[in-house]
Gaussian input, Z-matrix of N, CA and C with variables (Angstrom, degrees):
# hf/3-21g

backbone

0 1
 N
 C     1     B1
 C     2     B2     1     A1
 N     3     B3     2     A2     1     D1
 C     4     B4     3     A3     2     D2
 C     5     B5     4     A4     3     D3
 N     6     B6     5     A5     4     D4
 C     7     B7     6     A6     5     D5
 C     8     B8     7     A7     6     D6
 N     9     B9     8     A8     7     D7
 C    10    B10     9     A9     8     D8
 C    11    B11    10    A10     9     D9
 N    12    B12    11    A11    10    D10
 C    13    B13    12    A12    11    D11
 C    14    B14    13    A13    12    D12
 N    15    B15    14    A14    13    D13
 C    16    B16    15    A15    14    D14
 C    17    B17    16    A16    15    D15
 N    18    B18    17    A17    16    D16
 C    19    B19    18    A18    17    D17
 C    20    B20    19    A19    18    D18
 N    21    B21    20    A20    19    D19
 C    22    B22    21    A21    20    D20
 C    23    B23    22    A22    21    D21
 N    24    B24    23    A23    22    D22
 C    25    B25    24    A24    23    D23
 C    26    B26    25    A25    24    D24
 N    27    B27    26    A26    25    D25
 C    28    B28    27    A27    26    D26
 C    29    B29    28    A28    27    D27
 N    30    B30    29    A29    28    D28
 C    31    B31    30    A30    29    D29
 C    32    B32    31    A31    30    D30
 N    33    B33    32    A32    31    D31
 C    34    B34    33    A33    32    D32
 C    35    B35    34    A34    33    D33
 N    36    B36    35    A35    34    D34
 C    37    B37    36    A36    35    D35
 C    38    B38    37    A37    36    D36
 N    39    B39    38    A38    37    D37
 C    40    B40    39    A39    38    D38
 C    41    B41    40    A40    39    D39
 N    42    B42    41    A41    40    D40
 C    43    B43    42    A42    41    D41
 C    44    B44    43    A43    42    D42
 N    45    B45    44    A44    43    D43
 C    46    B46    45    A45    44    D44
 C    47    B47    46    A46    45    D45
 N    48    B48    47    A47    46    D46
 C    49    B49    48    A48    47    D47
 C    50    B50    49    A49    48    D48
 N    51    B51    50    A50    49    D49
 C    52    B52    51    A51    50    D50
 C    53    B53    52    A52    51    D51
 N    54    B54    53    A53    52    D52
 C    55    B55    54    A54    53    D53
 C    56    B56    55    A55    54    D54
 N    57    B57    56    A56    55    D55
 C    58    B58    57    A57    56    D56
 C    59    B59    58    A58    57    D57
 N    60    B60    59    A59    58    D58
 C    61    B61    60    A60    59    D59
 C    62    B62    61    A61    60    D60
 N    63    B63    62    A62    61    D61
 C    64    B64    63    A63    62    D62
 C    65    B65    64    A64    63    D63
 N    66    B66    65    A65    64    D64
 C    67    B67    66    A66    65    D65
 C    68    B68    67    A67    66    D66
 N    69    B69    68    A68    67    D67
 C    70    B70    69    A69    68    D68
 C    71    B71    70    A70    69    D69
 N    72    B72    71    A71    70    D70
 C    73    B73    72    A72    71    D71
 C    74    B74    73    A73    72    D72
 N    75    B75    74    A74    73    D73
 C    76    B76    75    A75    74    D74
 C    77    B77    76    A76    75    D75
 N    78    B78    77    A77    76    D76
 C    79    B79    78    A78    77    D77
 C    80    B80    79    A79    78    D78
 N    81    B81    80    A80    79    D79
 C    82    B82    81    A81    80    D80
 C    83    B83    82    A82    81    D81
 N    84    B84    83    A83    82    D82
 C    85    B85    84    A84    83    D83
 C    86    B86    85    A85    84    D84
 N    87    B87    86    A86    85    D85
 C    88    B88    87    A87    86    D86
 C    89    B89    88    A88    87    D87
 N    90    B90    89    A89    88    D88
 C    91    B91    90    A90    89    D89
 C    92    B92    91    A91    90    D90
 N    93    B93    92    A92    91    D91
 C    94    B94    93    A93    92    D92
 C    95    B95    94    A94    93    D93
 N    96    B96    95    A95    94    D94
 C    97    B97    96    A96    95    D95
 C    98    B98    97    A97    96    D96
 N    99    B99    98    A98    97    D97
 C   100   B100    99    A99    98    D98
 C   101   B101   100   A100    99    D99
 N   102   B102   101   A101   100   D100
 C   103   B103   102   A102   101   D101
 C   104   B104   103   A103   102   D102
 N   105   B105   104   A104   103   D103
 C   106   B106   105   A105   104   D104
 C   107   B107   106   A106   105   D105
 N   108   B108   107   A107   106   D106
 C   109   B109   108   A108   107   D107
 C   110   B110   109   A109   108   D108
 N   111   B111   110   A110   109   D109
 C   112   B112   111   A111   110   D110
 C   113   B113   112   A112   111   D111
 N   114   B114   113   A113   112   D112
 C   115   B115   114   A114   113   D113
 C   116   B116   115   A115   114   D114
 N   117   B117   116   A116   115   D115
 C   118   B118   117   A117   116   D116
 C   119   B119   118   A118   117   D117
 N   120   B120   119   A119   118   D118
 C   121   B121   120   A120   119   D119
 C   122   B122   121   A121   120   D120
 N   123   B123   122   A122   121   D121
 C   124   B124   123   A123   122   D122
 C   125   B125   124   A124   123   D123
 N   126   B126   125   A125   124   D124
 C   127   B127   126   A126   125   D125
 C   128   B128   127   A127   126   D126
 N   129   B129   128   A128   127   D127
 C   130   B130   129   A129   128   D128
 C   131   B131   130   A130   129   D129
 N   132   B132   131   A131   130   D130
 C   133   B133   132   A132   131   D131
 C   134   B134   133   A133   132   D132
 N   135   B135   134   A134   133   D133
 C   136   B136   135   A135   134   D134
 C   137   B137   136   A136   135   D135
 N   138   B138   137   A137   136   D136
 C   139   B139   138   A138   137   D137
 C   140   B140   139   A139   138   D138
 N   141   B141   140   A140   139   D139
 C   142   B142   141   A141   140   D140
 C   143   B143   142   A142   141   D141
 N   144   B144   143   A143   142   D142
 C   145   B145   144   A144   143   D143
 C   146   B146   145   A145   144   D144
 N   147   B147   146   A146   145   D145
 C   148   B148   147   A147   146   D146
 C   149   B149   148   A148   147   D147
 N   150   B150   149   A149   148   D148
 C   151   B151   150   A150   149   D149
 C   152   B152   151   A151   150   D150
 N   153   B153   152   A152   151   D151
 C   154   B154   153   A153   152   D152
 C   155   B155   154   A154   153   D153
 N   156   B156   155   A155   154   D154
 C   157   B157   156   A156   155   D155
 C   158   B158   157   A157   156   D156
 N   159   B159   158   A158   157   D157
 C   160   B160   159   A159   158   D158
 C   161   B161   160   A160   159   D159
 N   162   B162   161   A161   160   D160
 C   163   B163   162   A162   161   D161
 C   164   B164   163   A163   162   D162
 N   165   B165   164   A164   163   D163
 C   166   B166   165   A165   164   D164
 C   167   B167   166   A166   165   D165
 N   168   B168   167   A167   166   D166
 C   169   B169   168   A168   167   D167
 C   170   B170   169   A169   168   D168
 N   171   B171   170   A170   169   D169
 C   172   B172   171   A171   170   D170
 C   173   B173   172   A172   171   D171

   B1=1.4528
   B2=1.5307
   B3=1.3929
   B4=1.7647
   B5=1.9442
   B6=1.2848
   B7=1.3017
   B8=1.2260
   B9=1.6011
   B10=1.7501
   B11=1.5493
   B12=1.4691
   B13=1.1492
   B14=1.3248
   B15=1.4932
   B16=1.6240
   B17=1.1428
   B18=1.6805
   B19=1.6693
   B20=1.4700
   B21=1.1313
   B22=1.1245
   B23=2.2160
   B24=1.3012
   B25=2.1193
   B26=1.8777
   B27=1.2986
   B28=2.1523
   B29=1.2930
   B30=1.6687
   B31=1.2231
   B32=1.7470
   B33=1.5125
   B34=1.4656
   B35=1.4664
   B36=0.8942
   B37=2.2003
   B38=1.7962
   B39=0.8640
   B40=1.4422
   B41=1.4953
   B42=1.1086
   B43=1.3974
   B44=1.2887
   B45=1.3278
   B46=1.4022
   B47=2.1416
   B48=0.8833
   B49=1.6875
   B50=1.7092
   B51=1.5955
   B52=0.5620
   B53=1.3097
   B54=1.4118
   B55=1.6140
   B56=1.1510
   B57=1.4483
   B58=1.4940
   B59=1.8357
   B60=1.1792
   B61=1.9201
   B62=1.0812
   B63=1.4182
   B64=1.5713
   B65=1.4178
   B66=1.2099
   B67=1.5009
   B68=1.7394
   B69=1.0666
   B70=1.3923
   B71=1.6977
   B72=0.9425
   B73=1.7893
   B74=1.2191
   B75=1.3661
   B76=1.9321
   B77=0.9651
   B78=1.9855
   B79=1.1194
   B80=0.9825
   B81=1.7232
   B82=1.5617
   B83=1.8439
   B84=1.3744
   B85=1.1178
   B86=1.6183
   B87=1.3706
   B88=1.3031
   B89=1.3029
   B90=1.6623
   B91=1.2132
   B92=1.7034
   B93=1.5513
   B94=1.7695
   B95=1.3225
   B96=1.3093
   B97=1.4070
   B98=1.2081
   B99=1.5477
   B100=1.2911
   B101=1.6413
   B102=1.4166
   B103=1.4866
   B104=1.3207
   B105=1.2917
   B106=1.3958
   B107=1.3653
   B108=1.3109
   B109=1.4173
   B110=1.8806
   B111=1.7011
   B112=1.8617
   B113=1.6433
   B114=1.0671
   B115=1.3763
   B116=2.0992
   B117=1.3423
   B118=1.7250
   B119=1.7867
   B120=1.2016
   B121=1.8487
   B122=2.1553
   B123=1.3537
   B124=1.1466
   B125=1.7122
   B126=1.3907
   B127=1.3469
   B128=1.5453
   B129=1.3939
   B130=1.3800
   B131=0.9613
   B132=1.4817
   B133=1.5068
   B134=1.4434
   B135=1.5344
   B136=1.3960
   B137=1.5987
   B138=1.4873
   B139=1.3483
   B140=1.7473
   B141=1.4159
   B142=1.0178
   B143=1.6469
   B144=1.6015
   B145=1.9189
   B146=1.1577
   B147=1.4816
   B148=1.1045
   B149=1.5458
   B150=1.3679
   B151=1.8835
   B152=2.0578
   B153=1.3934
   B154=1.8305
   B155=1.6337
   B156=1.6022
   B157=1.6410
   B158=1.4484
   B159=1.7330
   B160=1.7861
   B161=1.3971
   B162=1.1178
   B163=1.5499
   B164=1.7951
   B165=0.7572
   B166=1.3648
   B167=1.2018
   B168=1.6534
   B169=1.3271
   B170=1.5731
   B171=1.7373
   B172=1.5166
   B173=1.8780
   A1=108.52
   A2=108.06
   A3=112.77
   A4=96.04
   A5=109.98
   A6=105.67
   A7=142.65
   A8=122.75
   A9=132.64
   A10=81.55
   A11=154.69
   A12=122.09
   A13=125.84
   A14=115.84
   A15=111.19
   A16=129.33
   A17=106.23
   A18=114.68
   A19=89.26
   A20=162.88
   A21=170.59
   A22=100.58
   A23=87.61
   A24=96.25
   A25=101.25
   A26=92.03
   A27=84.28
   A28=102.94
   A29=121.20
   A30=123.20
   A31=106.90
   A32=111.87
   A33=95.00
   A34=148.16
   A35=91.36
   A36=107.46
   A37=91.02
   A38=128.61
   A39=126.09
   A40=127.97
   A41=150.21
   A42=139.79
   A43=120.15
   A44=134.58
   A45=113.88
   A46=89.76
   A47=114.39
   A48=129.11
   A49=82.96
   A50=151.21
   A51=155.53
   A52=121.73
   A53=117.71
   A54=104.17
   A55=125.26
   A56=114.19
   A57=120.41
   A58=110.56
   A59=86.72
   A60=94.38
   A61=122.94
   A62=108.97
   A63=134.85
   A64=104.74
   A65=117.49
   A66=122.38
   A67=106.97
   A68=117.26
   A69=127.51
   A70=103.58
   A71=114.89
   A72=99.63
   A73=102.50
   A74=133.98
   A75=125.69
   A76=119.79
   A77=130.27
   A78=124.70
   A79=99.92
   A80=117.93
   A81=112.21
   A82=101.61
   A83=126.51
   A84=125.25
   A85=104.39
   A86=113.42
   A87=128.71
   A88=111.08
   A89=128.24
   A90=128.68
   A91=133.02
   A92=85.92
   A93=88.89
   A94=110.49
   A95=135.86
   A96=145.75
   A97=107.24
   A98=119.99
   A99=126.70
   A100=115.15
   A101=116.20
   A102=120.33
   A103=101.22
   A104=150.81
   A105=129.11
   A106=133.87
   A107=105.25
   A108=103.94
   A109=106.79
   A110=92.51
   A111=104.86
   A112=96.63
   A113=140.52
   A114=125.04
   A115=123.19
   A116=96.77
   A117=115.43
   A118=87.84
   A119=128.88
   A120=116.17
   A121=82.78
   A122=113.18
   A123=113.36
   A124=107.51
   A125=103.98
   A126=132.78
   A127=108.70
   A128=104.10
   A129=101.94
   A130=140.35
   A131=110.36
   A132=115.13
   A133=136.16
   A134=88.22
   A135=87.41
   A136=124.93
   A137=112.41
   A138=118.02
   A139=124.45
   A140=102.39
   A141=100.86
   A142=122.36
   A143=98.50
   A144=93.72
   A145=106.47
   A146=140.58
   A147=118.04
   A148=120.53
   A149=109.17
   A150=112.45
   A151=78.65
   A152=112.93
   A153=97.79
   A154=93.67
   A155=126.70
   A156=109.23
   A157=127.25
   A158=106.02
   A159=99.64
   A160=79.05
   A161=135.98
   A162=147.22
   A163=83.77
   A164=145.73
   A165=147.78
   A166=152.35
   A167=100.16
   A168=118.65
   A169=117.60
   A170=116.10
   A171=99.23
   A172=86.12
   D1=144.86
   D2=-165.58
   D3=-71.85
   D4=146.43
   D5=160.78
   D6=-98.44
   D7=70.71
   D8=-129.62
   D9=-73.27
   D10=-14.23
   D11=170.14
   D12=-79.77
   D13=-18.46
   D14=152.66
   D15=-58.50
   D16=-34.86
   D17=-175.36
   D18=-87.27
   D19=-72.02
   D20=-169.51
   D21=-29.12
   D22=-52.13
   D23=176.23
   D24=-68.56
   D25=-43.99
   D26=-172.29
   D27=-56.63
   D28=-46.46
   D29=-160.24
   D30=-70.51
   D31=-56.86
   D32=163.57
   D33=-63.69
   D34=2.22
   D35=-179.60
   D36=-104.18
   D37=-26.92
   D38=147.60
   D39=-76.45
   D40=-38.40
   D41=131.52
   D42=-53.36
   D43=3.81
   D44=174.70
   D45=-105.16
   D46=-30.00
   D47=-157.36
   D48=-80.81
   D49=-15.29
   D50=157.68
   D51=-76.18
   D52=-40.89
   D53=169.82
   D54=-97.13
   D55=4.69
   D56=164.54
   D57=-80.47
   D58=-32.34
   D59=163.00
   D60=-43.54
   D61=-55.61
   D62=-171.90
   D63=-70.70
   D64=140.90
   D65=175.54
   D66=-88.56
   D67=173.44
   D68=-172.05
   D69=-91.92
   D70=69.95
   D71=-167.82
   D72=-130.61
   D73=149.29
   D74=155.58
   D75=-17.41
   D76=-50.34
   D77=-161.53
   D78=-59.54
   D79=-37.66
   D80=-143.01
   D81=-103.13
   D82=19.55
   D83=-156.55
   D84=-78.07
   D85=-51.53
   D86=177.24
   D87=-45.31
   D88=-62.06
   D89=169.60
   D90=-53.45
   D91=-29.16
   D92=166.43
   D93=-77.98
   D94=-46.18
   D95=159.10
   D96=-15.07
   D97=-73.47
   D98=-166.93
   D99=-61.53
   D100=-43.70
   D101=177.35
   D102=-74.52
   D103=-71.16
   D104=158.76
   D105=-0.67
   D106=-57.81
   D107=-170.38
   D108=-74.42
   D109=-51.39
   D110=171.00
   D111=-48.18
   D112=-54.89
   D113=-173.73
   D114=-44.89
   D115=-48.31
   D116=-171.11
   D117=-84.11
   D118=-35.08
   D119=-171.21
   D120=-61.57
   D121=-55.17
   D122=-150.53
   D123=-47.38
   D124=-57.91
   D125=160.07
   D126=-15.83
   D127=-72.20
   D128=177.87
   D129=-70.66
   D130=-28.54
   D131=140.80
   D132=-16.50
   D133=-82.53
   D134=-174.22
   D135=-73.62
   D136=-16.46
   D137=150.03
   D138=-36.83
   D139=-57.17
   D140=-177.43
   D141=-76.46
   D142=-16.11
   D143=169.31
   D144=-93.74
   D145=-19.74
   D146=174.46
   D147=-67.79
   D148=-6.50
   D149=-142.95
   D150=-117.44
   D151=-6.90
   D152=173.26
   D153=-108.45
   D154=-32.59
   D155=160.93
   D156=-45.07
   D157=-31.43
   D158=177.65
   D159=-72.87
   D160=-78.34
   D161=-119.76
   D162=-58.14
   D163=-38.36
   D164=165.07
   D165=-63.42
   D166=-18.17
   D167=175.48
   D168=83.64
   D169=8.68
   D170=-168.02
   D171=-100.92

């Protein structure tokens, strides 16, 4: 079985290492927007599958 909290850590230490790249500017507002938000959906995600695997017993 895949382990989405490993893939879940690569993927955010890569979106965060990306918006520290990015400068804070207008141009770049949209693109920080978007990785931001993709960061917290991910988050909740996996919050929420890890938290129905307890709820389940597997």
């Amino acid at each position: 079985m895949p382990d989405y909290g490993k893939t879940y850590g690569v993927l955010c230490l890569a979106v965060l290492s990306a918006l520290d790249a990015l400068p804070e500017t207008p141009e770049n507002a949209g693109g920080r927007a978007i990785l931001e938000t993709a960061l917290l959906t991910a988050e909740q995600m996996l919050k929420k599958d890890t938290g129905d695997k307890e709820r389940s017993g597997r």
